[in-house]
N, C-alpha and C positions, 0 to 999 in steps of 0.2 A: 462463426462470429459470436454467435450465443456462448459459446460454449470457451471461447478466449477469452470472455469478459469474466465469466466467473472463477476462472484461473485467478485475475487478476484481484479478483475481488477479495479470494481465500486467502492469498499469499499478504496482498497488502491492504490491512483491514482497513485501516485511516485514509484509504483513497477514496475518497466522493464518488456513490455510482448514481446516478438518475433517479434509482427510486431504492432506497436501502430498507425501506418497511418489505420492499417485494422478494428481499434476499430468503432463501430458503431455511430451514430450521437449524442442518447443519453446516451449514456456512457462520450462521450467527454463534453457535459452539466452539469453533475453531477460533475465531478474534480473540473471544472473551479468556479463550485458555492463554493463546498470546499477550494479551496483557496481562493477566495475571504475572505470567515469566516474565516479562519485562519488570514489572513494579517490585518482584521482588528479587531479581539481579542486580536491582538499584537500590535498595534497602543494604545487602549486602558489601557493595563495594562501599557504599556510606561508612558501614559499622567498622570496615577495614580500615577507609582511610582515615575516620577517626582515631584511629588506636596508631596507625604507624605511620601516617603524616601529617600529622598535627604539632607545633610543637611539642616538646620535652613529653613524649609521649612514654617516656619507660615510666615518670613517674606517674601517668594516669593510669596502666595497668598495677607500678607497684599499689599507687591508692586503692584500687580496685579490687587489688588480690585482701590487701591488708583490713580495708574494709567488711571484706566480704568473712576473714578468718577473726575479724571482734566477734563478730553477731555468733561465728559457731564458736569463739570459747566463752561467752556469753550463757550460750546452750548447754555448750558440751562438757565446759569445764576446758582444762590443759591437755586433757588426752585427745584434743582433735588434732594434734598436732602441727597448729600453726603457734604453739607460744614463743617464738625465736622470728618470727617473722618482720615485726615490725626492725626497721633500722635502725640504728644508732644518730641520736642526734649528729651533723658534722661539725665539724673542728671550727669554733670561733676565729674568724679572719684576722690573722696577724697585726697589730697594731700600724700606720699607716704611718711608714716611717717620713720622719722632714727631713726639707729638701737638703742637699748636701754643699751646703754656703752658709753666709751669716745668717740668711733668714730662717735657713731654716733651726738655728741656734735660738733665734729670735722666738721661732713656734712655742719650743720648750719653755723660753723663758714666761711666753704666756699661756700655757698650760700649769708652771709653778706660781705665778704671780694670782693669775686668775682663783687658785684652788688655794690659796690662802687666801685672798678676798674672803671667798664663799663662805669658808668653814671659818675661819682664824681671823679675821680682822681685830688689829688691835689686838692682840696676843703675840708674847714672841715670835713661837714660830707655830708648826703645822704638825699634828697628827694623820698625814694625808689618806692609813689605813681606816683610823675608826675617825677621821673628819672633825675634829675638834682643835680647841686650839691647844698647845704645849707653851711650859715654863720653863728654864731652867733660872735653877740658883746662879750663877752668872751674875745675873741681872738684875739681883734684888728684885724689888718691885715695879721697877722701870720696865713699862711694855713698849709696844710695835718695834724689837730686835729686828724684826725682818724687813719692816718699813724702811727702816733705815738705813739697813744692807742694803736694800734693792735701789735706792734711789737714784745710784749711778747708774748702775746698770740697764734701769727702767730710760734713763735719758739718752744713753750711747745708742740703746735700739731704736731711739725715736718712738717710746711709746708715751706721749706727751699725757694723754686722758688717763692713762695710770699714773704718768709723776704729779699730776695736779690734784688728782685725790690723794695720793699720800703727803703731799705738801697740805692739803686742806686738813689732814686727821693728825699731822705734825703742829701747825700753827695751833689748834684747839685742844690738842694730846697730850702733846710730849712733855713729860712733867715731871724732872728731878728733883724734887723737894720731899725725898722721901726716907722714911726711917727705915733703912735695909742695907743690908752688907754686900756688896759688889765686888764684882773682879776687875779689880784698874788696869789691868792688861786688855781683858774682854773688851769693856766698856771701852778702854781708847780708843783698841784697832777698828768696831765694828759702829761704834756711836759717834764718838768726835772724827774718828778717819771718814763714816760716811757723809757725817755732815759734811764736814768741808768740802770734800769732793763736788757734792752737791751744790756747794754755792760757789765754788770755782768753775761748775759747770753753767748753771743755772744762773748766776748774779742775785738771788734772791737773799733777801736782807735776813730773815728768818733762821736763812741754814749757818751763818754767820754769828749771828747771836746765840741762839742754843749751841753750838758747838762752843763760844768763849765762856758761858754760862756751866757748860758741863765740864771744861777744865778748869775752873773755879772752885767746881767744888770736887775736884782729884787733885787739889795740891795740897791738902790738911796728911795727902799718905806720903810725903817727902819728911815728915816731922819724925825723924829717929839719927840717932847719936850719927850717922853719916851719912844723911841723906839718900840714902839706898832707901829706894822706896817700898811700902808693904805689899802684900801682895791680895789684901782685904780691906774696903773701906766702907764705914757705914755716914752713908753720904749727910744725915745729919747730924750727928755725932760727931765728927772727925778723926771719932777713933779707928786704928788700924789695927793689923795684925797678919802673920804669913798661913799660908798652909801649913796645918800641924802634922803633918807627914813629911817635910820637906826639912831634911837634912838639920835637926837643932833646932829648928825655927828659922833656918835660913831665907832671903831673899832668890827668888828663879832665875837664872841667864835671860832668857830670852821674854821673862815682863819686864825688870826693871830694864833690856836692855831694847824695848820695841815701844820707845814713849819718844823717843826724839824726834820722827819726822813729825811729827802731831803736834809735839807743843812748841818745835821749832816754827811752824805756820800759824801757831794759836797767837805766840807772841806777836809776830809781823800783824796777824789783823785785829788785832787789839789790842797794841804798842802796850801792851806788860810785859817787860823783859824777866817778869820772876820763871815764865815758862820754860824760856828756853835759859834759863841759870841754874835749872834744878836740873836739868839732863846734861849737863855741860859738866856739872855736878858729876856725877855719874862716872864720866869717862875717869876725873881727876883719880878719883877713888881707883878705878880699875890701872891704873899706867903706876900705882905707888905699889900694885902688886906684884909680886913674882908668879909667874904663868909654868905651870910644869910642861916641860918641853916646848914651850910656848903657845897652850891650849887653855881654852878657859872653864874654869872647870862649872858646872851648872848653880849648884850652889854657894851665896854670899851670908856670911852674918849682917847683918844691916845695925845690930850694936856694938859688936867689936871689930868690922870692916875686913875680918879673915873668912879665904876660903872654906865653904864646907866640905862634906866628901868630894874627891876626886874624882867624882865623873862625869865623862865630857860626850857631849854627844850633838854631834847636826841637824839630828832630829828634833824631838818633842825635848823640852827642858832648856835646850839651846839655840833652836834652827834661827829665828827671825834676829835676836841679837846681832850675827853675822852679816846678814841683809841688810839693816838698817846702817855699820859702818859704811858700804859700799854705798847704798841710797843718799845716806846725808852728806858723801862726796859728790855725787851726781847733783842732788836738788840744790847745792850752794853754786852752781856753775861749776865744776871741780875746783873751789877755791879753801874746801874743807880739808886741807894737807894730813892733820890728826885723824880725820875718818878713814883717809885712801891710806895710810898706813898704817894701822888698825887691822883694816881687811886685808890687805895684802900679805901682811906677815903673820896672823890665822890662819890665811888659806895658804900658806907655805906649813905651818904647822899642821895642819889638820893633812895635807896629802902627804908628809912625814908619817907621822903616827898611826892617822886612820883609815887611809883609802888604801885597797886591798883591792888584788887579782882572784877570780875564784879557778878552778882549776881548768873549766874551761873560759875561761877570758872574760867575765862581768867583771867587770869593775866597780866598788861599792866603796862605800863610808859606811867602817865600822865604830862600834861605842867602845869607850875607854872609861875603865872602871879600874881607877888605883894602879896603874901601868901595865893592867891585862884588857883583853882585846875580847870585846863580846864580836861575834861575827853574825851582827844583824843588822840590818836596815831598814828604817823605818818608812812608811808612808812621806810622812813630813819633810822626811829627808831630802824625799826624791822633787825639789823645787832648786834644789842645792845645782842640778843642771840648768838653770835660766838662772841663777843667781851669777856662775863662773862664768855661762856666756855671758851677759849685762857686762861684767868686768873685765872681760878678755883685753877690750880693747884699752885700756886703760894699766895693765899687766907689766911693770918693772921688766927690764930689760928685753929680750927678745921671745916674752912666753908668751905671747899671744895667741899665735898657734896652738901650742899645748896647751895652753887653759880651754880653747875650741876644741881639743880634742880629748879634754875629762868631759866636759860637758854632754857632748856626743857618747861620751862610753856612759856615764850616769843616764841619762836620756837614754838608754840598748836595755839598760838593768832593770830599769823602772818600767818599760812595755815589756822586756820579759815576764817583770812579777804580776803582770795583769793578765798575759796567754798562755801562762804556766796554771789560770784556773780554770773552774767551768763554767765559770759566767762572765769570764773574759773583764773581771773586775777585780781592782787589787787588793790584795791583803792592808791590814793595816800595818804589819810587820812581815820582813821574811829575812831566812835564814841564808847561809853560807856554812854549815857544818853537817856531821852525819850524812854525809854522802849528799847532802839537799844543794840543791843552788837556787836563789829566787823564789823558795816555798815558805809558807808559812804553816810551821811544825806544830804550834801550840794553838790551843783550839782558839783564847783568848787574844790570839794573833789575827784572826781571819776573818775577820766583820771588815763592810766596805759604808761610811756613811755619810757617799756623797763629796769625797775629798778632793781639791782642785790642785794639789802639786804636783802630779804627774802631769797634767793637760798645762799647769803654768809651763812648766819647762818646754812643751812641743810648742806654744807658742813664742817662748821667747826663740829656739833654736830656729824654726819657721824662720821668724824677722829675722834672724842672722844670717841663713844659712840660703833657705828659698829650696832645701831639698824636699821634696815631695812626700820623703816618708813620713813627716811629721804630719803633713796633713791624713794623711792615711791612717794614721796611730790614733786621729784625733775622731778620726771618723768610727773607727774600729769603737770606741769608748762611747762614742752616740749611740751606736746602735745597742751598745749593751744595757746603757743608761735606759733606753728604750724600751729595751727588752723586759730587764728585770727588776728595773726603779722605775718605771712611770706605772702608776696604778689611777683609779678614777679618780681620787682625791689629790694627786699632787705626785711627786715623789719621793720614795720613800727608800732606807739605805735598808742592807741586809747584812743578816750575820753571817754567811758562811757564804765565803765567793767559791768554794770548792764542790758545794753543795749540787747536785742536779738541777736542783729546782730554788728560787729567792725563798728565804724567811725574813720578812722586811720585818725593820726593825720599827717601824712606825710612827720617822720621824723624821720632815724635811727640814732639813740645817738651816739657818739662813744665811750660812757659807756658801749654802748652794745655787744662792741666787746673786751674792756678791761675787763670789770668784771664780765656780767652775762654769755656771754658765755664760762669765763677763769673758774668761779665756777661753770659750770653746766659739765665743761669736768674733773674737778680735785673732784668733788661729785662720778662719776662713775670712778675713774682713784685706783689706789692701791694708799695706805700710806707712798710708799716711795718714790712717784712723785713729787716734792717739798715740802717734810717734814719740818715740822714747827719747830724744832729743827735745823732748818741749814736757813729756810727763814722766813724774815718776810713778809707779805706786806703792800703797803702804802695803803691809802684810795680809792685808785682807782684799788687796782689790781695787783700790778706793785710789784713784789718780790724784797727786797733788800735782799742778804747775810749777815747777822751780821761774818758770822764766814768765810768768802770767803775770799782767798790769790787767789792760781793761775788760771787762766782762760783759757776756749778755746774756739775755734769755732768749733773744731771738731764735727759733728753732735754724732760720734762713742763715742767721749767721753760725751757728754751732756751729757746721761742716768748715767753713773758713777756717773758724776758730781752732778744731782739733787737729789741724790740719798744717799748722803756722811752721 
């Protein structure tokens, strides 16, 4: 029995014996070795499972290792050979694209809106790279261009605390009394077309008066031997004059011919019929000329009322001209007979002369220069598909259909010329010769800065048509806007959409808050969001009412209202 108990006693040290001081010397040797082994079999699986089940344990050995080879090249200098050890920073996490609806158009819009606050308040527009404000000659000396473009836009998204500080910085700001030469084209479509929008939206008395106040003083540029207006006015002064690169001195197609919706609504809200007599003006002039092949050529002499060179184009020099016949048939109730025949037998001339097959089947609008056929197509141009749908329905005899189905082939042409690059954004021009279709050959062709005619068009085809690829085309343009135009300061265009990588050109438009981001939130917005049947808008964006009487500010009643 003696001799079982100290069995027990060696084997299991921690069992209680009766009297443990009486244990013998090597009994008490053996425990002590035992715990030893115990305490450090537990130190061990410690040190293990620290390192390999612990979280993200590779990086506590990479810390470890890396740490451990500073101190020897420290010592050692690079020949210890850990100088390659540490890792490479990782890849900056992609930008956190918005969500794929209006709202998330809406995101954009306040990421642009917000990033001119910051940097640009009260400056035209935004330097959104180096964060400052930008001017252009445009404007003379007249600021917040972008205030003003936005204010629609800032109300359709229902960002109310934005439209109410740029109403608070317009009431105390906005201030034409100034000795500076302007562009009356500029200043209509983006100044008086904002305003109004804004107080046909809004009901505020403010946007109403600065808007009759600023076509007041753009009617001293109707003062030439035929009323063809200039194309430069220094608003106190009242002297004019055209761009001196422009054909003799001649008057532009598409300024003198994109003043009617504006001062056709300037006169109704502030019963001065001189506004809309000076545009009415206008046509007179154009219907006592002979049209070659029945195309209108870009430039006008405004003191001898003959055409200047002969070239015609959809694009830039010409594009909005065309627009506005078709619009100020719409905004009169279709009761403007002289507008819808106008545009109808244009766009019979113009798919005469200049719209072209390429060889494999794009369909474009090429320029006419003196009865030869440049075969390129501009940016600008590409709006000319939501112009033809807008009108389709409205199309002399049985072309309805077919004007839906230029539409749809101009609309195929124009996302070609955008996935024909490497930033999945379009050229500012592209070609149809030398073997190219939809490319843009010339370096001075390939800058993107922020242009809303391509996305105009997938919107209007959307509301026509409801086929899906148009939202997809639209969405394809967000993410690249995303991609390579949104930077910390705003967004900003670049010069080479062929390029690998952006070179922004560092300068957010404030086109880009009036109209490509107004059509890239009413592309994903439902059909009875500003319905085309109740608005029209101008060439910038900028919704006028043709059939609008009472107004509010109600935010509660907007939705009614846009909706009627």
């Amino acid at each position: 029995a003696i001799m079982r108990n100290w069995d027990v006693a060696t084997l299991l040290p921690f069992t209680a014996t009766p009297n443990r001081k009486s244990a013998s010397p090597t009994s008490f040797r053996l425990t002590e070795k035992f715990i030893l082994l115990l305490v450090f079999s537990a130190f061990i699986t410690l040190c293990f499972g620290a390192i390999f089940f612990l979280p993200d344990s590779s990086k506590l050995i990479n810390c470890a290792h890396t740490h451990t080879c500073l101190h020897l090249q420290q010592d050692m200098g690079a020949e210890s050979g850990c100088s390659n050890v540490i890792p490479p920073p990782p890849p900056p996490p992609p930008p956190p694209s918005p969500r794929r609806d209006c709202a998330g158009c809406a995101s954009m819009m306040k990421h642009a809106w917000g990033s001119y606050r910051r940097y640009a308040w009260g400056s035209n527009e935004l330097r959104p790279v180096s964060k400052q404000g930008h001017s252009s000659n445009l404007f003379g000396s007249i600021k917040g261009a972008t205030i003003v473009d936005a204010l629609d836009t800032l109300y359709i998204m229902e960002m109310f605390e934005e439209f109410d500080a740029a109403t608070d910085w317009i009431e105390k700001n906005l201030d034409f009394n100034v000795n500076a030469e302007v562009s009356v084209f500029e200043v209509n479509i983006r100044f008086v077309g904002g305003l109004l929008s804004a107080y046909y939206l809004s009901g505020k008395e403010v946007y109403r008066r600065k808007a009759v106040e600023l076509g007041e003083k753009l009617l001293p540029a109707f003062k030439t031997p035929t009323g063809i207006p200039w194309a430069l006015l220094n608003l106190k002064s009242g002297i004019g004059r055209n761009w001196p690169w422009a054909s003799g001195g001649s008057s532009i197609l598409a300024e003198y011919g994109t003043l009617h919706l504006e001062f056709m609504h300037l006169s109704k809200l502030s019963g001065n019929p001189d506004f809309a007599q000076k545009v009415m003006n206008i046509r007179k002039v154009l219907n006592r000329l002979d049209k070659p092949q029945g195309l209108y050529p870009n430039y006008l002499n405004p003191n001898s009322g003959q055409w200047g060179q002969h070239h015609v184009s959809v694009g830039g020099l010409g594009d909005s001209f065309y627009e506005y016949l078709l619009k100020a048939w719409l905004m009169s109730d279709k009761t403007d007979e002289e507008g819808k025949k106008m545009y109808y037998d244009a766009l019979q001339a113009i798919e005469t002369n200049l719209m072209r097959k390429s060889s494999s089947g794009l369909t474009y609008i090429a320029e006419w220069k003196g009865g030869l056929l440049e075969h390129k197509m501009g940016h600008l141009t590409c709006f000319a598909g939501g112009m033809i749908a807008l009108g389709a329905d409205g199309a002399p005899g049985d072309k309805t259909g077919h004007q839906m189905e230029q539409a749809a082939e101009i609309a195929r042409t124009c996302h070609e010329s955008y996935a024909r690059t490497a930033l999945k954004l379009g050229p500012e021009a592209f070609r149809f010769d030398g073997g190219v279709e939809a490319i843009a050959t010339r370096q001075n062709e390939k800058y993107f800065i922020l242009r809303p005619e391509v996305i105009e068009t997938y919107m209007y085809m959307w509301r026509f048509t409801h086929d899906p690829k148009y939202r997809e085309w639209g969405w394809e343009a967000v993410q690249a806007l995303e991609q390579h135009c949104k930077v910390e300061g705003g967004y900003s265009g670049v010069r080479d959409v062929y390029a690998s990588t952006p070179n922004h050109d560092d300068v957010q438009q404030s086109f880009y808050l009036a109209e490509t981001l107004k059509y890239l939130y009413l592309l994903f917005s439902d059909d009875d969001h500003l319905p085309f049947d109740h608005w029209v808008f101008n060439t910038e964006a900028h919704p006028l009412g043709p059939k609008t009487s009472a107004r509010t500010s109600d935010p509660v009643c907007l939705s009614l209202q846009l909706s009627v």
